[in-house]
Each structure stands twice: as C-alpha cells, then as structure tokens.
Steps between C-alpha positions, in 0.01 A plus 500: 500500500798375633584049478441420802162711543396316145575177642321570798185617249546234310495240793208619629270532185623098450363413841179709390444311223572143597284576833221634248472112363548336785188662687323442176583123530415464837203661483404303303582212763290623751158706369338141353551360844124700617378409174506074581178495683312725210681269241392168676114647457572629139607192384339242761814353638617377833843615662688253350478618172453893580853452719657460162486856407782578791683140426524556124585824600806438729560152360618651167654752683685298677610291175580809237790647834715260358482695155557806616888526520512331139223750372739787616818346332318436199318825403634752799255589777345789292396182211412262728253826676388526237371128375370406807290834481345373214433147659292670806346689273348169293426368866305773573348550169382036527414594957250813361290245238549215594191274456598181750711489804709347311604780287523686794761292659667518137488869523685509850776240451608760189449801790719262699754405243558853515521596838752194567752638220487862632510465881856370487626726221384806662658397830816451364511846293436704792744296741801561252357894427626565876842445673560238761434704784190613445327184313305454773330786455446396135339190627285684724400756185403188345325318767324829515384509184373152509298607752282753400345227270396230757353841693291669176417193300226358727419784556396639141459149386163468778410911362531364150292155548207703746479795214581337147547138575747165500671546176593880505738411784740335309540819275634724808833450425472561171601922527771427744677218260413780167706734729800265630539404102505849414828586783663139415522577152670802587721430757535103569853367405491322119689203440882516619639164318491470158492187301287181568297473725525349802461138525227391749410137642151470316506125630541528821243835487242239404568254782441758729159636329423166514589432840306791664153462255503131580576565909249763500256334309514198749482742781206755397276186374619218741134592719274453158637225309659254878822551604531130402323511151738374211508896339658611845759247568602567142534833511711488785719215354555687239543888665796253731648358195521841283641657828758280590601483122503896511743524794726224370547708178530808699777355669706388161407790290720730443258793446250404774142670499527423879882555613535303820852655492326769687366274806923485570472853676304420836370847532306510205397102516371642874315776331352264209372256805334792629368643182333144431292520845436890474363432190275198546343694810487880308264346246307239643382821736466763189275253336287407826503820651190658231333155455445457835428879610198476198399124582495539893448883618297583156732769361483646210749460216611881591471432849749204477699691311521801736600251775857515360579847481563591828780270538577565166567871567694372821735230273596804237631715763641232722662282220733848386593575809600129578686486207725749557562327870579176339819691382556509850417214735506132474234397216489145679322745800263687279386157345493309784266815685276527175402112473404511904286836374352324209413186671368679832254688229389178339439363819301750651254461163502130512234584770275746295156391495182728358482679816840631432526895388641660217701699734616214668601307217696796347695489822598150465576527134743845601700275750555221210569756222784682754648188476535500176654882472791291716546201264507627207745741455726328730440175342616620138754706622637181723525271255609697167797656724638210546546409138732619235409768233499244237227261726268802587297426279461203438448499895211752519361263211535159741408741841159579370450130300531372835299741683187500182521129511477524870148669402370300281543225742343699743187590353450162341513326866281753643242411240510161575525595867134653417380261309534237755327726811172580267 
C-alpha cells in the first residue's frame, strides 16, 4: 500500500473510531429523555426534580469541555479515550442500580462528565485528519454522526422502557462505547509531548463548576423553594460572584480554561453567539418534545420515540450533503437559513394540542431538524476556519462549551417555564 493510500486508511479508521464514542456519548444524552415521565412515577417526583436527569446531564457536560483540550495534552487522545470510557462506564454501572433519584442524577453527571470531554476532542481529531478544503465535509461527517443518536436513542430507549423497563435504557450504549474503546486503542493518536504534564487552571475550573451548579440550582428550584427565599438569592449571589471571579482570572491567566483570545476573530465570536441560542432552543425542544407527546397525546415510550426518526433519517442524509456545500457557499447563509428552519418548526409545534397527529407532529419536527442539517456543519466549519491550527482546538472545545451551556440553560428555563403554567 502505497503513503498516501495508508494515510488516507489511516484517516478514515481515526474518524471511525472517534465517531464510534461520540454516538455512544450522545446517546446517551438523548434515550433518558422518554424515560423522565416513567422515572417521575418510579420514584414519585415532580418535574423539577426528574428535569435533573437532562440538567446534570448537560450541566456537567457543559463544565468537563473545558478539560478536554488539557485531557488530550496530558495523556494523548487515545489515553484520555480511554479514561473517560471508564468514567461512563461507572455512570452507567451507579444509572442501572441506583436506589434514589439521587443516585441517578449521580450516575448521569459521570455519563455527562464524559460526553463533555469527548465531544470537543473528537471534533478536533477529525477536523485536522482532513485538508482545508474539504473540512467542511469533515464537519458534516461529524454532524452526521451526531445525528444518528438524537434519531435511534428515543427510539430504542421507549422499545427498551415498554419491553424491559427504566433502568435497562441507560445500558444501550454500553456495546457501542465496548466497540469505540476497542478501535481507539488501536488507532487514536498517544501522547505527542513528553515530559510534565500540562499545567491546567484548577482554580478557576472550580469557579466555573461553581458558577453553573449554583446558577442552575437557583434556576431549576427558584418555583419550589420562592424566587425570593434566602436559599435562592444566595445561590445566585454566589453563581454571580464565582462567575465574575472566573472571567477575571480567565482574562490574566496565562493558560486560560476559557481563552477569550479567541472572541478577537469576529467570525468565530459570530458563530459562538449563534451556537449559544442554537443550543438553548435544540434542547429545551429534545427534552419537551417526548414529555409532552406521552403527557398530552398519550404515546407510548416507543411511540415518542419513533416520532424522531423520520426527521432523523432526513438530518443524516441532509447534514452530509450540506457539509460538503459549506465548502462552497457562504456559511453565514446556511446558518442564517437553518435557524429560520428550526424556529419555523418550533413554532408550528408550539400549537400542538391532543388533537394533533403523529403524522403531523413528525412533519413539524422534520422542518426543525432540516434546520439543524444547515447549522451544524456550517456552524463548526465557520468558526474553526477562521482560527489558527494551534487554536483549533481549543476552539472546538469553547464552540461546543458555549453551545452545551446554551442547553443546559435551555432546558432548565423550559422547566421552570412548565412549572409555572401547571
């Protein structure tokens, strides 16, 4: 086999086996999202608490991004594939028996953790495996890939809960992550520098944990305990305080968890922006979208599930395709035609009532999810392009912190947003 053709091999098996963990981890994500009204019953508790399985989820997520470049630095991406491996694994192992909701929650903020370190890793390995010209085509591969989860997990998770039951679902993943360790031991990158390890801003990592536990915690319980009880205003005294010490570090640090650096380029600042709204709306309506379909038309867990596929199907096709186009035309275009997509889909099921279909509601939820197969290849591709090689990653790490937190903000006002109607 000639260099090149091994290269080409070799590129390809790479993007295999990062995409492998990625689905895994974003699976994950999405099949306990049909499970929150058979969890509320299990464990007899109201929305506020059950919500937490998607915040603790994302919230952690959100947090452990951050950690991602320094995880690769420090043990290579094949080490760092492999540890958080073994942390899902634990949070799946605490989800399957766990005896509160509590544990529960403790089991998916170490899903989470793990999911937030890979995401950003995996994004960066395949955007350097390809050359500049046709990165937008990895981005769409990628975007891809994340999209067959969001299409199968609710999917399988609703099969799973109507055949076996609640806790199974979180075990789903399981074979897919066995199978991703298997090809990243083989073929991930190891550890390029040698020496010490990185050094990595452990303070200012615990202003911002701080920050967005104490923020959300305000936010998700503001309804139960008074948004003007004593435990609320301090929490959000506090989630301020941490935060504005956290940026202020940021800013003198001279290895910052959070480069602001970045936010000098206007095209990926633009794409950040974006990312953040994107975000807050993609989750807040992957978490609704099976709570309502079981609460208000009666669906099934499978049924709810099912709902997603079609436009599933119609993202996985649509989001390679538009990948390979954002190598081509304006990405501000593609974006700007996505979020009008996305929103007009949203809108259309902000009027859903029980009367509404299952084929109608798949319609609406195909318009939305087309919007996405714009956004997010073009999105990634946008705002990486414009950075140097030496910032790529640590921009694909701050491009999907932004877009995760974004989510968890999301889902937590949409709770809230419930809580006060009923």
């Amino acid at each position: 086999m000639s260099t090149a053709a091994a290269s080409s091999t070799n590129k390809w098996l790479v993007t295999i086996a990062g995409m492998a963990g990625a689905i895994a981890m974003v699976l994950s994500s999405t099949i306990a999202n049909v499970a929150v009204p058979t969890v509320m019953g299990a464990f007899g508790v109201g929305q506020d608490q059950a919500q937490w399985l998607a915040t603790g989820f994302v919230a952690t997520m959100v947090a452990s991004q951050l950690l991602s470049a320094w995880f690769a630095r420090a043990l290579g991406v094949r080490g760092a594939f492999i540890v958080v491996n073994a942390v899902f694994f634990a949070g799946t192992a605490i989800a399957v028996f766990s005896p509160t909701i509590e544990t529960l929650i403790l089991g998916r903020v170490l899903q989470g953790f793990s999911a937030g370190v890979v995401q950003p890793m995996i994004m960066a390995l395949i955007f350097s495996q390809f050359p500049p010209e046709r990165r937008g085509q990895a981005m769409g591969i990628h975007g891809m890939g994340i999209q067959i989860a969001p299409m199968l997990g609710p999917m399988i998770g609703g099969m799973v809960i109507d055949t076996l039951g609640w806790r199974e679902i979180f075990l789903v993943p399981v074979p897919i992550c066995v199978v991703a360790l298997f090809l990243g031991m083989l073929y991930l990158p190891g550890r390029e520098e040698r020496g010490a390890l990185p050094r990595f801003d452990w303070l200012g990592y615990s202003l911002l944990v701080a920050t967005l536990v104490t923020l959300l915690f305000a936010g998700a319980n503001g309804q139960r305990f008074g948004w003007d009880s004593n435990a609320i205003v301090l929490m959000v005294l506090i989630g301020l305080t941490t935060g504005t010490a956290f940026v202020w570090l940021q800013l003198r640090s001279a290895s910052p968890l959070l480069d602001f650096s970045l936010f000098k380029t206007p095209q990926f600042t633009a794409a950040v922006i974006v990312g953040f709204v994107f975000g807050l709306g993609n989750f807040a309506s992957n978490y609704l979208i099976p709570v309502t379909v079981q609460h208000v038309q009666g669906f099934t867990p499978f049924l709810s599930g099912l709902l997603l596929v079609p436009a599933g199907v119609i993202v996985i096709a649509g989001t390679s395709i538009f990948g390979r186009v954002a190598d081509a035309l304006p990405a501000h275009l593609m974006v700007i035609c996505g979020l009008l997509l996305f929103a007009l889909g949203n809108y259309f099921m902000s009027g859903a009532d029980a009367n509404t279909t299952f084929a109608a509601f798949a319609v609406m939820i195909i318009v939305a999810r087309c919007g996405m197969a714009l956004i997010i290849p073009s999105l990634a591709a946008s705002a990486l392009r414009a950075l140097t090689a030496e910032q790529v990653h640590r921009g694909s790490g701050t491009l999907n912190f932004i877009r995760q937190l974004g989510g968890s903000c999301g889902v937590t006002a949409l709770v809230v947003f419930i809580e006060q109607r009923t």
